[in-house]
Each structure stands twice: as structure tokens, then as C-alpha cells.
Predicted model as a PDB file, atoms N, CA, C, CB and O in Angstrom, pLDDT in the B-factor column:
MODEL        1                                                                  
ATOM      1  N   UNK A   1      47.499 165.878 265.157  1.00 84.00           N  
ATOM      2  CA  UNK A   1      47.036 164.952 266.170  1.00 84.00           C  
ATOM      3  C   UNK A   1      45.740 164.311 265.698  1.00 84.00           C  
ATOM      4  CB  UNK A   1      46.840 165.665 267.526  1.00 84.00           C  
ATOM      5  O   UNK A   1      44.863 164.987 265.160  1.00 84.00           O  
ATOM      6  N   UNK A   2      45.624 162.980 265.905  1.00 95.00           N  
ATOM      7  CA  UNK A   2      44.463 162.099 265.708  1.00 95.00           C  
ATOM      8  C   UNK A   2      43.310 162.539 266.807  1.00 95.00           C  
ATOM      9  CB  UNK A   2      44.942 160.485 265.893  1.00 95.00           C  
ATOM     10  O   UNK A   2      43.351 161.920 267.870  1.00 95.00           O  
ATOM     11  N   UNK A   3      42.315 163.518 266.663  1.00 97.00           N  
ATOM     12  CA  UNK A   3      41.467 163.780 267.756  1.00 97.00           C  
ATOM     13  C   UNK A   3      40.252 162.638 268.093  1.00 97.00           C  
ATOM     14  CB  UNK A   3      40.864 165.152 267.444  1.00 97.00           C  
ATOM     15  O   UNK A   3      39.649 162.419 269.144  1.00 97.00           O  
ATOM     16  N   UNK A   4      40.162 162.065 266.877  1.00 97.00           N  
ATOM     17  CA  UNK A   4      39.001 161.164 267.088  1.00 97.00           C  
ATOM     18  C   UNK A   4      38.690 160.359 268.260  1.00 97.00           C  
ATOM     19  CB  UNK A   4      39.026 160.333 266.193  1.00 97.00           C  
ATOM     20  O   UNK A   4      37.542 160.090 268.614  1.00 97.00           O  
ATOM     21  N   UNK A   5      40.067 159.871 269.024  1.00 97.00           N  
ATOM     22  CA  UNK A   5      39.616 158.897 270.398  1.00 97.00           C  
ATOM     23  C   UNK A   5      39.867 159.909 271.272  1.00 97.00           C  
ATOM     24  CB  UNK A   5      40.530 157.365 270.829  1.00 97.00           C  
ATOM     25  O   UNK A   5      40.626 159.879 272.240  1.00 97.00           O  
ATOM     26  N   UNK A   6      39.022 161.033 270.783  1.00 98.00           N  
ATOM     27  CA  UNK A   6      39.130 162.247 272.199  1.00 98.00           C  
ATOM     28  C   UNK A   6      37.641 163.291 272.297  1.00 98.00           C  
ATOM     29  CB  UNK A   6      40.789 163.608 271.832  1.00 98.00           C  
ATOM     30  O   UNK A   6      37.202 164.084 273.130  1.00 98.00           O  
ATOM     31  N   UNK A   7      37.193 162.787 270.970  1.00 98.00           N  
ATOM     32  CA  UNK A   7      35.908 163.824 270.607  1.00 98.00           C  
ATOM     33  C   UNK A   7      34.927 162.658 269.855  1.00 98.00           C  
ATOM     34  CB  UNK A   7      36.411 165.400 269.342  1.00 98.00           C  
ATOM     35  O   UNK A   7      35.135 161.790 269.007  1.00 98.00           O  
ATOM     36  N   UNK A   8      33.735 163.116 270.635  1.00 97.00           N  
ATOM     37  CA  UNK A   8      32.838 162.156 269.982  1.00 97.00           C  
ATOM     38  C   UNK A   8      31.318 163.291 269.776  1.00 97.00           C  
ATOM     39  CB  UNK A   8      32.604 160.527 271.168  1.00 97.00           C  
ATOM     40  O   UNK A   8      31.213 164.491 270.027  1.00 97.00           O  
ATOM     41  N   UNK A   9      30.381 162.382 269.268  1.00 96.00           N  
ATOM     42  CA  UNK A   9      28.698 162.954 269.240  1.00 96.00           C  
ATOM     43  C   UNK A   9      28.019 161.940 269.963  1.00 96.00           C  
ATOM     44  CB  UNK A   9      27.886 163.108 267.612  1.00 96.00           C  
ATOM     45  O   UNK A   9      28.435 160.783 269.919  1.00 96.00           O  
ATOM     46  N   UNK A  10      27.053 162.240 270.601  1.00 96.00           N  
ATOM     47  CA  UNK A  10      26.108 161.608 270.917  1.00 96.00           C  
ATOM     48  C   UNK A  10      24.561 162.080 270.922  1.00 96.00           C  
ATOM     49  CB  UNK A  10      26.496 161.277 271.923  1.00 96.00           C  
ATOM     50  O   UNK A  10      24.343 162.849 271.858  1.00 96.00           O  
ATOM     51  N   UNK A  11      23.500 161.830 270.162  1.00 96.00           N  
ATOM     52  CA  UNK A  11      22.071 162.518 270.417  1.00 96.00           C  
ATOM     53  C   UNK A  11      21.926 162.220 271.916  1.00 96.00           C  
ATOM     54  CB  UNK A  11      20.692 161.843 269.445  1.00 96.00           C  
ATOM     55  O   UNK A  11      21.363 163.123 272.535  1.00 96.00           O  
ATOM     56  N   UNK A  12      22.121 161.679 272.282  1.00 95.00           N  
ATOM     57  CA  UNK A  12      21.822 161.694 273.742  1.00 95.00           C  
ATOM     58  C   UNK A  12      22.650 162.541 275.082  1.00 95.00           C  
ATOM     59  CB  UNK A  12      21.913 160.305 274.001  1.00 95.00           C  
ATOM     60  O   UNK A  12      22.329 162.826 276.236  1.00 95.00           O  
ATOM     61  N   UNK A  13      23.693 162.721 274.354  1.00 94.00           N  
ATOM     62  CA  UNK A  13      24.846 164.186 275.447  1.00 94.00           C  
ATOM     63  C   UNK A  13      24.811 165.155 274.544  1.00 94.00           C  
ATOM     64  CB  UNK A  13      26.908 163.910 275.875  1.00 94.00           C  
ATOM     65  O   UNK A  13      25.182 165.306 273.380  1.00 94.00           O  
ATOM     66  N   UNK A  14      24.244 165.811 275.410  1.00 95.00           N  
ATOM     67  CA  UNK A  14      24.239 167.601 275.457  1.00 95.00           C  
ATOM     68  C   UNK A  14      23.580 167.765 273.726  1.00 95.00           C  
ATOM     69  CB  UNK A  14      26.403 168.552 275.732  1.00 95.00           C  
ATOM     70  O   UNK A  14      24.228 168.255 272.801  1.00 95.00           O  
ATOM     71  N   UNK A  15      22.283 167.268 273.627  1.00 95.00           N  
ATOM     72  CA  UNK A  15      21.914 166.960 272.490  1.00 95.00           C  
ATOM     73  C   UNK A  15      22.141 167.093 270.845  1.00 95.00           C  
ATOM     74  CB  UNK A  15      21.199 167.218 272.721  1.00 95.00           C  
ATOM     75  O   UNK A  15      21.670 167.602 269.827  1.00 95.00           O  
ATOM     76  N   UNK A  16      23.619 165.938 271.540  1.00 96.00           N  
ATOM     77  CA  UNK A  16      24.138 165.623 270.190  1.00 96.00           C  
ATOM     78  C   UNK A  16      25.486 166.539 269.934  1.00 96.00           C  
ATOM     79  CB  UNK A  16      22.936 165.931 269.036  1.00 96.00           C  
ATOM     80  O   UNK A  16      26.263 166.151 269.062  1.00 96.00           O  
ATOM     81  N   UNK A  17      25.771 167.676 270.626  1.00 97.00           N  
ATOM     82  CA  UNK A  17      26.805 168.732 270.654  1.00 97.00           C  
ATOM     83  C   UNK A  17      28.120 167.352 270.431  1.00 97.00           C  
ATOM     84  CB  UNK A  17      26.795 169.921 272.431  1.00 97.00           C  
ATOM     85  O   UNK A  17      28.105 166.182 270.813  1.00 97.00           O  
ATOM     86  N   UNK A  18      29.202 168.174 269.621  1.00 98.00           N  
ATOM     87  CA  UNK A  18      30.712 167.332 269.763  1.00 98.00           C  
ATOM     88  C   UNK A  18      31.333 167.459 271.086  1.00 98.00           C  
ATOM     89  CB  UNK A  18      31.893 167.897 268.712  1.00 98.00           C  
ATOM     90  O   UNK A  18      31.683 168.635 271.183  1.00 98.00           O  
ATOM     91  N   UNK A  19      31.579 166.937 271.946  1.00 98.00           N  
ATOM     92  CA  UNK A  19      31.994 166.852 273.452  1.00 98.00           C  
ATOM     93  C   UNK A  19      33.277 166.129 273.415  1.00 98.00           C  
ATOM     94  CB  UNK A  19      30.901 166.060 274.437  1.00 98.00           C  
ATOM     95  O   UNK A  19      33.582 165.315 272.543  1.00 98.00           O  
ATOM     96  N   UNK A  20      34.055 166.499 274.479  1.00 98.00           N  
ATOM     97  CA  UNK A  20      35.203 165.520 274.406  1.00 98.00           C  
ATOM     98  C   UNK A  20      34.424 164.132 275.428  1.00 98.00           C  
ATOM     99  CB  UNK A  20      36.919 166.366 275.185  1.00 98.00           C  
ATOM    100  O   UNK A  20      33.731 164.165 276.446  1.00 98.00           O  
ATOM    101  N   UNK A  21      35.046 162.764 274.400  1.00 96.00           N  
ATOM    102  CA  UNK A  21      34.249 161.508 275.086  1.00 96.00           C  
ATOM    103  C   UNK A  21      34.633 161.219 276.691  1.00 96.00           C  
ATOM    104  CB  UNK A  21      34.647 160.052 274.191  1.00 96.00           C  
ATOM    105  O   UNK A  21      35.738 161.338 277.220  1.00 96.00           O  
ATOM    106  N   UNK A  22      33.150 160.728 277.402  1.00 94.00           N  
ATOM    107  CA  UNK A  22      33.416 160.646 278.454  1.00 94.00           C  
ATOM    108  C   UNK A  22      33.146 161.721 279.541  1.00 94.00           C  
ATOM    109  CB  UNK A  22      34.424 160.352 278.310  1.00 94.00           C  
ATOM    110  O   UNK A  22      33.283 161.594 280.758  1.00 94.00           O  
ATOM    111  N   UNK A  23      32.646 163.037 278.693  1.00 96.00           N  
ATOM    112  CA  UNK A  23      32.429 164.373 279.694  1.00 96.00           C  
ATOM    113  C   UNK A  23      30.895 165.165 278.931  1.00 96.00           C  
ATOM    114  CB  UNK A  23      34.190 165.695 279.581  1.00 96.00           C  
ATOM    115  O   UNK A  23      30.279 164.875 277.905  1.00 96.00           O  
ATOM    116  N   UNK A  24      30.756 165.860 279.598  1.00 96.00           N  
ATOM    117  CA  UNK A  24      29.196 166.754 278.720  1.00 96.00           C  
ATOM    118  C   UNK A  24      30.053 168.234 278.400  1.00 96.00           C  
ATOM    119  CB  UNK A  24      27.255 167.190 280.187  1.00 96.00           C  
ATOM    120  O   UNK A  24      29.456 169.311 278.387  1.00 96.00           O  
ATOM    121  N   UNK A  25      30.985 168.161 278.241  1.00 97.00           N  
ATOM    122  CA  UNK A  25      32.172 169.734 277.848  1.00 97.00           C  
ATOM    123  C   UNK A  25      32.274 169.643 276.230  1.00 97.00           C  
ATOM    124  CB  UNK A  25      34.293 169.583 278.656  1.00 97.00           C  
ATOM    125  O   UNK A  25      33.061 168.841 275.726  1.00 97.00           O  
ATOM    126  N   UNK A  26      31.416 170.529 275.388  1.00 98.00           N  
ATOM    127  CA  UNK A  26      31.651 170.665 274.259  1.00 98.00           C  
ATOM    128  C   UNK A  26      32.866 171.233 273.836  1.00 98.00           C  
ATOM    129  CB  UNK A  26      30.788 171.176 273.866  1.00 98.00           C  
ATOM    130  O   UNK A  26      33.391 172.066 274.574  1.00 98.00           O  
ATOM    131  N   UNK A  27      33.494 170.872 272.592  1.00 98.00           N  
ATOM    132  CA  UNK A  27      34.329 171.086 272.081  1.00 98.00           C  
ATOM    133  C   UNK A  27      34.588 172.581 271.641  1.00 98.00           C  
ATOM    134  CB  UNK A  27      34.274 170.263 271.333  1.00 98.00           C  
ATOM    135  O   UNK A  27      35.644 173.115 271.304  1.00 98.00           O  
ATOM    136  N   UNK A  28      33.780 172.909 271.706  1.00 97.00           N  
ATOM    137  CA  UNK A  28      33.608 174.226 271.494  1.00 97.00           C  
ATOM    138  C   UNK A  28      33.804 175.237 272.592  1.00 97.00           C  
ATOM    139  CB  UNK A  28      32.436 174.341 271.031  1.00 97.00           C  
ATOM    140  O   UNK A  28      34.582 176.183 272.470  1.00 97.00           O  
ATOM    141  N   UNK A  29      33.205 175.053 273.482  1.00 97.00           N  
ATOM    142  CA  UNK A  29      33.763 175.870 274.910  1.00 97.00           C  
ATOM    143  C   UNK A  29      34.921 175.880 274.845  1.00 97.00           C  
ATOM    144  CB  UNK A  29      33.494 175.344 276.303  1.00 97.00           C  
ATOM    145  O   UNK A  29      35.432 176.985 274.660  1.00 97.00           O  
ATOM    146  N   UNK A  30      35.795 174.725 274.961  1.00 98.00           N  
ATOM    147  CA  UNK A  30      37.526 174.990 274.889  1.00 98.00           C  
ATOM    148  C   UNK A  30      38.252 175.669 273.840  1.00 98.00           C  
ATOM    149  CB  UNK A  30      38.249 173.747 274.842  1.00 98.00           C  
ATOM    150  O   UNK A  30      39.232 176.403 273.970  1.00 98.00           O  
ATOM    151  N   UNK A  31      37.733 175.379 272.933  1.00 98.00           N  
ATOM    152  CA  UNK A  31      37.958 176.052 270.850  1.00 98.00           C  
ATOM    153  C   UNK A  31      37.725 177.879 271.488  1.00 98.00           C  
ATOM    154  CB  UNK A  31      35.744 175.247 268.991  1.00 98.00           C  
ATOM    155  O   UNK A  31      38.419 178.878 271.300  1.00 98.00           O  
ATOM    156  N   UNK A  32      36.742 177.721 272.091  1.00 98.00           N  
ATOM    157  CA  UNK A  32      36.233 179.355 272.333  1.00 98.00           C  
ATOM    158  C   UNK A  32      37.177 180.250 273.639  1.00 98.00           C  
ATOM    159  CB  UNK A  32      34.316 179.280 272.929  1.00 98.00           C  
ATOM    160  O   UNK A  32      37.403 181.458 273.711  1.00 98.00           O  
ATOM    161  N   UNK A  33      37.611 179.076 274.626  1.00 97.00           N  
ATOM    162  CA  UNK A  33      38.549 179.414 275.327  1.00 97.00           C  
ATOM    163  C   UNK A  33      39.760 179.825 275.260  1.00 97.00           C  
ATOM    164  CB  UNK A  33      38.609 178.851 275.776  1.00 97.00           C  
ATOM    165  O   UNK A  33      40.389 180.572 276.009  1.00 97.00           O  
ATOM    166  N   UNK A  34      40.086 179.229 274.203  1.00 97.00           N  
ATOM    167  CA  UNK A  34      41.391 179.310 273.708  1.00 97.00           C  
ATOM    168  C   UNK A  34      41.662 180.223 272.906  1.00 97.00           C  
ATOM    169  CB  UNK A  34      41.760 178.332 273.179  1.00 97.00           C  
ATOM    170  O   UNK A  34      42.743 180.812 272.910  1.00 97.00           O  
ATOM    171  N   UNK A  35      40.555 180.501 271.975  1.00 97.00           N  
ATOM    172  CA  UNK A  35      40.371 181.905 271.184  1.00 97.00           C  
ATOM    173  C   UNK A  35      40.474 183.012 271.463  1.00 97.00           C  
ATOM    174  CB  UNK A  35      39.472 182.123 270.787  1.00 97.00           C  
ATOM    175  O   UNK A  35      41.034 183.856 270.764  1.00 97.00           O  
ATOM    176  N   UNK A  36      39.773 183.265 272.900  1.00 98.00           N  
ATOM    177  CA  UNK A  36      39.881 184.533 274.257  1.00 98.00           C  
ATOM    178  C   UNK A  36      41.028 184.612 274.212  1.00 98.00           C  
ATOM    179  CB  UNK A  36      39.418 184.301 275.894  1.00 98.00           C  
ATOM    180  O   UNK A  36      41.438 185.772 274.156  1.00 98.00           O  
ATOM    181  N   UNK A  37      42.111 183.485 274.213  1.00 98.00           N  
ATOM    182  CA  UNK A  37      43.311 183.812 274.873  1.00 98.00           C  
ATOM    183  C   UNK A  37      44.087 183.198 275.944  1.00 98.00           C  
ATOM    184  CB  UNK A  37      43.133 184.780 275.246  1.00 98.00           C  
ATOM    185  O   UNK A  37      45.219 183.274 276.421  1.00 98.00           O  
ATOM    186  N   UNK A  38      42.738 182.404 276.161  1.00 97.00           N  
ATOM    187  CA  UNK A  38      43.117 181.511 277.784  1.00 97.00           C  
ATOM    188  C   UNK A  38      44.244 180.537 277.936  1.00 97.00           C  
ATOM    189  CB  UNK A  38      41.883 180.497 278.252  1.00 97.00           C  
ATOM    190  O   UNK A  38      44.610 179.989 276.896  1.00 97.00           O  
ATOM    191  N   UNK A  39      44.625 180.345 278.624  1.00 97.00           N  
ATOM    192  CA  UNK A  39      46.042 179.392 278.978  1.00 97.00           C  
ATOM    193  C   UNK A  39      45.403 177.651 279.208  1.00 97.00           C  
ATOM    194  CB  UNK A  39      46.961 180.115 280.846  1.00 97.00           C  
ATOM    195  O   UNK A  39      44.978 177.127 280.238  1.00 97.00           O  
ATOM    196  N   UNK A  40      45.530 177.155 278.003  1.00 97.00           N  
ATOM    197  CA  UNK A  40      45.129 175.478 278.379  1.00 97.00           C  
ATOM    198  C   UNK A  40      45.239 175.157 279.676  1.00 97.00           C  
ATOM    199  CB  UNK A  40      46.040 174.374 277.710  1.00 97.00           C  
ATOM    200  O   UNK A  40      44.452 174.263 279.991  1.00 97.00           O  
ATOM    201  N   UNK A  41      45.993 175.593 280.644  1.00 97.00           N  
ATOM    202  CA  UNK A  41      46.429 175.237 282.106  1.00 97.00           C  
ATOM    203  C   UNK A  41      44.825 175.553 282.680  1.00 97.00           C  
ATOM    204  CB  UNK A  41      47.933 176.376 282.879  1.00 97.00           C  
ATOM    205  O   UNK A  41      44.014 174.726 283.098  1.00 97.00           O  
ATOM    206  N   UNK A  42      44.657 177.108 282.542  1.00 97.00           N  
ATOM    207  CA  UNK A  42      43.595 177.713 283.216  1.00 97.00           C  
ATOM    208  C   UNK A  42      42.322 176.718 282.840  1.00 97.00           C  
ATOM    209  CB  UNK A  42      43.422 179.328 282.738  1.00 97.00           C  
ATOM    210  O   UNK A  42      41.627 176.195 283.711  1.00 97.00           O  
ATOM    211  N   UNK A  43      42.120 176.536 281.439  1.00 98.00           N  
ATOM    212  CA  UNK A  43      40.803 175.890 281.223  1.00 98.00           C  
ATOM    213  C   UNK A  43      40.780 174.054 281.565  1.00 98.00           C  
ATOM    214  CB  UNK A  43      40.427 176.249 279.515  1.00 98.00           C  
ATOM    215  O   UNK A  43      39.835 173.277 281.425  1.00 98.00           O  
ATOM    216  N   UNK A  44      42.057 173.802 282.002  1.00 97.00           N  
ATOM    217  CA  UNK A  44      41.860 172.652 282.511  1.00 97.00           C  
ATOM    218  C   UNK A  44      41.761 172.599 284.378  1.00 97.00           C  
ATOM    219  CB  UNK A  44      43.038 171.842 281.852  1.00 97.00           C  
ATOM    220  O   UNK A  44      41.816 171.618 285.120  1.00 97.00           O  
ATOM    221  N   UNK A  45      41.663 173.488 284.579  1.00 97.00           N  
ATOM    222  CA  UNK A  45      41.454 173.744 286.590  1.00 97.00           C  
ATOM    223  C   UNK A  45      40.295 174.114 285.984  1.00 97.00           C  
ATOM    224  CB  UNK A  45      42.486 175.122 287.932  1.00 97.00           C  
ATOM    225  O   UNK A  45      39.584 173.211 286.426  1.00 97.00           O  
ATOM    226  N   UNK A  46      39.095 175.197 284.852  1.00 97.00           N  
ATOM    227  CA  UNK A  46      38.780 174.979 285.324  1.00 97.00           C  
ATOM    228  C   UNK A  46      37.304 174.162 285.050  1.00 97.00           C  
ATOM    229  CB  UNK A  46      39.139 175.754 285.778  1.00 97.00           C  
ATOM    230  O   UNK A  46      36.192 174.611 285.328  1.00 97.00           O  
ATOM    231  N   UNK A  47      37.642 172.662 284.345  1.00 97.00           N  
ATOM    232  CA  UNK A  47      36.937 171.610 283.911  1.00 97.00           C  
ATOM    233  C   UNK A  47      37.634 170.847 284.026  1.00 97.00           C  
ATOM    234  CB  UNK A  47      36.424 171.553 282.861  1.00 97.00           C  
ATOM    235  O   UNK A  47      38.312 170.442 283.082  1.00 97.00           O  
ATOM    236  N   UNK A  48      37.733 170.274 285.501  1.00 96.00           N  
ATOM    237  CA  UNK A  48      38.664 168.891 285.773  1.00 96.00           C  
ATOM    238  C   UNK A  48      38.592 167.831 285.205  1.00 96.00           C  
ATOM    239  CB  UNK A  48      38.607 168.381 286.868  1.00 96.00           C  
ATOM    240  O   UNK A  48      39.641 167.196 285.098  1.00 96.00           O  
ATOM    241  N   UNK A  49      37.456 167.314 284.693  1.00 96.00           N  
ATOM    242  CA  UNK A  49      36.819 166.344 283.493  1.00 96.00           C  
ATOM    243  C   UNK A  49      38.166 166.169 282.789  1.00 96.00           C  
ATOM    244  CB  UNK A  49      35.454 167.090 282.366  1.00 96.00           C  
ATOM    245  O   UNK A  49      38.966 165.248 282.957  1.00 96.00           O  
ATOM    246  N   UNK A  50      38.288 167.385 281.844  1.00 97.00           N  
ATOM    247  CA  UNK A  50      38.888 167.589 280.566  1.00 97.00           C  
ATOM    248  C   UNK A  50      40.748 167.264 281.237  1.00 97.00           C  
ATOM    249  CB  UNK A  50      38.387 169.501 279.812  1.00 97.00           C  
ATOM    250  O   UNK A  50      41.354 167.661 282.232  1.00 97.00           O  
ATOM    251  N   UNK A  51      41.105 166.371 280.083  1.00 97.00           N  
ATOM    252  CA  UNK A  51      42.771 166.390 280.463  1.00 97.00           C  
ATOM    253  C   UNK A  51      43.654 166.727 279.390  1.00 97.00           C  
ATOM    254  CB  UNK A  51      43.327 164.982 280.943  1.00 97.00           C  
ATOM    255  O   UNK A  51      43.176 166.920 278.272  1.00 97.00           O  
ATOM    256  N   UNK A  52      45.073 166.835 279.622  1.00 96.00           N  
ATOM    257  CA  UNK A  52      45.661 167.573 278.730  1.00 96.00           C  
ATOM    258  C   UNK A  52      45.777 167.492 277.103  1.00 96.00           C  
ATOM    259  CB  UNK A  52      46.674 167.538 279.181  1.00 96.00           C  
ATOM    260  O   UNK A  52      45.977 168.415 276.314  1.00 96.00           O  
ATOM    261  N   UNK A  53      45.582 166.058 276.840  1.00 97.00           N  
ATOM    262  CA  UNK A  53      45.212 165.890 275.488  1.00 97.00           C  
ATOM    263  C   UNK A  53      44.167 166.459 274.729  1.00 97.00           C  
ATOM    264  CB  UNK A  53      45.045 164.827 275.354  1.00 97.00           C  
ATOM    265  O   UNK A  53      44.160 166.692 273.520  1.00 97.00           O  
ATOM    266  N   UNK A  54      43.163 166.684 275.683  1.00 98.00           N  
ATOM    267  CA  UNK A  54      41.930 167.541 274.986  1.00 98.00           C  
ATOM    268  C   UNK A  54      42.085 168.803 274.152  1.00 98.00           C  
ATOM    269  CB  UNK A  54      41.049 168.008 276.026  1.00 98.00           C  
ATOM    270  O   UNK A  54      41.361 169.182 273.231  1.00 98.00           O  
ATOM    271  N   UNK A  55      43.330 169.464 274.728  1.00 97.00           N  
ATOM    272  CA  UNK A  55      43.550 170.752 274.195  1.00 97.00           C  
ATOM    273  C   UNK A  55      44.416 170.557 272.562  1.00 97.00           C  
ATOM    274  CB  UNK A  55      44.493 171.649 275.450  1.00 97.00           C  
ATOM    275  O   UNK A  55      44.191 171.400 271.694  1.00 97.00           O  
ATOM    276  N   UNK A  56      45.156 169.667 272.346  1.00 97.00           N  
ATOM    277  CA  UNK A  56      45.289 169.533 270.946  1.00 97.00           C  
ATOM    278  C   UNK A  56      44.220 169.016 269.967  1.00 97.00           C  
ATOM    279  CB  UNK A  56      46.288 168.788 270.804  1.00 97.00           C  
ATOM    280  O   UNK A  56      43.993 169.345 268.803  1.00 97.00           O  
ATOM    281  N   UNK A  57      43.585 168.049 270.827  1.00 98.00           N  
ATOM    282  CA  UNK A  57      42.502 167.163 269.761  1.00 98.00           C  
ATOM    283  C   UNK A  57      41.406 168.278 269.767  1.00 98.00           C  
ATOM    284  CB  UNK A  57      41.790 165.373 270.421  1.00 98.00           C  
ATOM    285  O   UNK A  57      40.671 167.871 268.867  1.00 98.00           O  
ATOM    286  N   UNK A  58      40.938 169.242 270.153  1.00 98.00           N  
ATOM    287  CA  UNK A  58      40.422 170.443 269.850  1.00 98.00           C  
ATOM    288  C   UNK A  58      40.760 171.230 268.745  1.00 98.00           C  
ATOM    289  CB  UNK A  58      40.579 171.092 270.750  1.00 98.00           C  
ATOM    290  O   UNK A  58      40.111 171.575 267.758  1.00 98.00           O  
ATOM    291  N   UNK A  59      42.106 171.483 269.172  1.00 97.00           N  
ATOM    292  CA  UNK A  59      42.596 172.405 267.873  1.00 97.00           C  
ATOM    293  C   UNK A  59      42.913 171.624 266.399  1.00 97.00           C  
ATOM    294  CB  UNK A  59      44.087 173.170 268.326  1.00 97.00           C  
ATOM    295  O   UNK A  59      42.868 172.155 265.290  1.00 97.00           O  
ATOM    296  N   UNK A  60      43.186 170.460 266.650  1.00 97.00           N  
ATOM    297  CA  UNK A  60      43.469 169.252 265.686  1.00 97.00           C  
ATOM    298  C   UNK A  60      41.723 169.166 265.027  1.00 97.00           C  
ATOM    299  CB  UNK A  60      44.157 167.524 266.739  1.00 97.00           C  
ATOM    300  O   UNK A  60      41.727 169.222 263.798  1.00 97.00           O  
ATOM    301  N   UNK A  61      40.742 169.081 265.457  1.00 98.00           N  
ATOM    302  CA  UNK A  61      39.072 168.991 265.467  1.00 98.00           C  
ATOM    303  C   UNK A  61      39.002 170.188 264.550  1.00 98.00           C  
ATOM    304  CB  UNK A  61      38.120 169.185 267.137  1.00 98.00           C  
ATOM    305  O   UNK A  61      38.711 170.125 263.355  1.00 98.00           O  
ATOM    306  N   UNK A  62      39.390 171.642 265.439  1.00 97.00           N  
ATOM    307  CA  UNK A  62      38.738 172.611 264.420  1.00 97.00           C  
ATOM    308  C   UNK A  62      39.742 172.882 262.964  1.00 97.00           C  
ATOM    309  CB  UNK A  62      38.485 174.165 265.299  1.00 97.00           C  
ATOM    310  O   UNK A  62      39.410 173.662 262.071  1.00 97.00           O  
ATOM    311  N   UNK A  63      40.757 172.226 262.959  1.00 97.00           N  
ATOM    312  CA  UNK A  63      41.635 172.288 261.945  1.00 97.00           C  
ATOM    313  C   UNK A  63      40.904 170.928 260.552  1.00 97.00           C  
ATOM    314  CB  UNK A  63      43.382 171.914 262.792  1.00 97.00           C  
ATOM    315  O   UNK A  63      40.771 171.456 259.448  1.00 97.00           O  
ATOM    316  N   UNK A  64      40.698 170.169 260.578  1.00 96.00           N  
ATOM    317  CA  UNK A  64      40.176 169.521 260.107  1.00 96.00           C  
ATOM    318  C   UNK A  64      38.538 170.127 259.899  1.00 96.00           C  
ATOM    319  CB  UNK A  64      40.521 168.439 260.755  1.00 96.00           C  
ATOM    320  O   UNK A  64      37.741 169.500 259.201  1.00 96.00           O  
ATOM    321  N   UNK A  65      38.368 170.702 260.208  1.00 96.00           N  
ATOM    322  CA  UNK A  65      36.762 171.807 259.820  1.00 96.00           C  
ATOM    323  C   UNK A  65      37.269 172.334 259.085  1.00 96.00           C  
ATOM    324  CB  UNK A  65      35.931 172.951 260.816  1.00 96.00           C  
ATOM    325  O   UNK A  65      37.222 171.884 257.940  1.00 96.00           O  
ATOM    326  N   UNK A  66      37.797 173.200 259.274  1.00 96.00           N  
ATOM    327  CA  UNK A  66      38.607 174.874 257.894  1.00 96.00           C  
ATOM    328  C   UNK A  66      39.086 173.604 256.917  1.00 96.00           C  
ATOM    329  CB  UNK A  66      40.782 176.437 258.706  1.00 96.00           C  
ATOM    330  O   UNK A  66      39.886 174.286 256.276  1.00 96.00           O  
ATOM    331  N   UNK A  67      39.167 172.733 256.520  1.00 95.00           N  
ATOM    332  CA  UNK A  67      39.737 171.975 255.671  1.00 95.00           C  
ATOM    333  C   UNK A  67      38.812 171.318 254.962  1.00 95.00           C  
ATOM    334  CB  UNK A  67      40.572 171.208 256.197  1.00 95.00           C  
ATOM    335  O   UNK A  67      39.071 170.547 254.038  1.00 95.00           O  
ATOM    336  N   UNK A  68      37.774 171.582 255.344  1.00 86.00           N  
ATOM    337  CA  UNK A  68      36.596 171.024 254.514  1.00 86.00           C  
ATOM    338  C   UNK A  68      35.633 171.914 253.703  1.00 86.00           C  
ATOM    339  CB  UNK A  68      35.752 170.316 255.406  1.00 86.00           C  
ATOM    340  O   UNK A  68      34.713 171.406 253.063  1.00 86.00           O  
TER     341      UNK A  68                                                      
ENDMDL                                                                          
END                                                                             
């Protein structure tokens, strides 16, 4: 999955953290959610912000890390 029109930076949100665009929810909270074990369902009730695409362009995000 192309995550890029789903994850952005900004120095000015959440200073500078990778967030999915459009929300202050780092990419990482969900990466870390999902790691626990959690059910994409669960972590989207419970950060209504975040929608279902977020959860691949996450894993698509940290997959493209280990690749570098």
C-alpha cells in the first residue's frame, strides 16, 4: 500500500512526530497497538479521527523502515 497520502510530518503537530494527516495520532501509537495484539476495529472506536485505511498505511510505513 502507498501510505504516503495517509502519513505525514509536521514541526508544528505533535512536534514534528509522523501522524496520520489531518489528526495529532502518531503513527506509532497504532504500529504499537497493533503489536499488543489489538484488533484494528478496537483501535479505530478507539480514535475516531483515524479511518480504516490508516491501519495498512501504518503497517505499509513501518515496512518501508525495516527496508532501509
Amino acid at each position: 500500500m502507498d501510505w504516503k497520502p495517509y502519513i505525514s510530518t509536521d514541526p508544528q503537530i505533535m512536534h514534528g512526530a509522523v501522524c496520520f494527516r489531518g489528526t495529532r495520532i502518531p503513527v506509532s501509537v497504532v504500529l504499537g497497538n497493533l503489536a499488543a495484539g489489538e484488533a484494528p476495529e478496537h483501535i479505530l472506536d478507539q480514535h475516531p479521527s483515524l479511518r480504516s485505511e490508516h491501519m495498512p498505511a501504518a503497517i505499509g510505513y513501518a515496512a518501508d523502515l525495516a527496508r532501509e
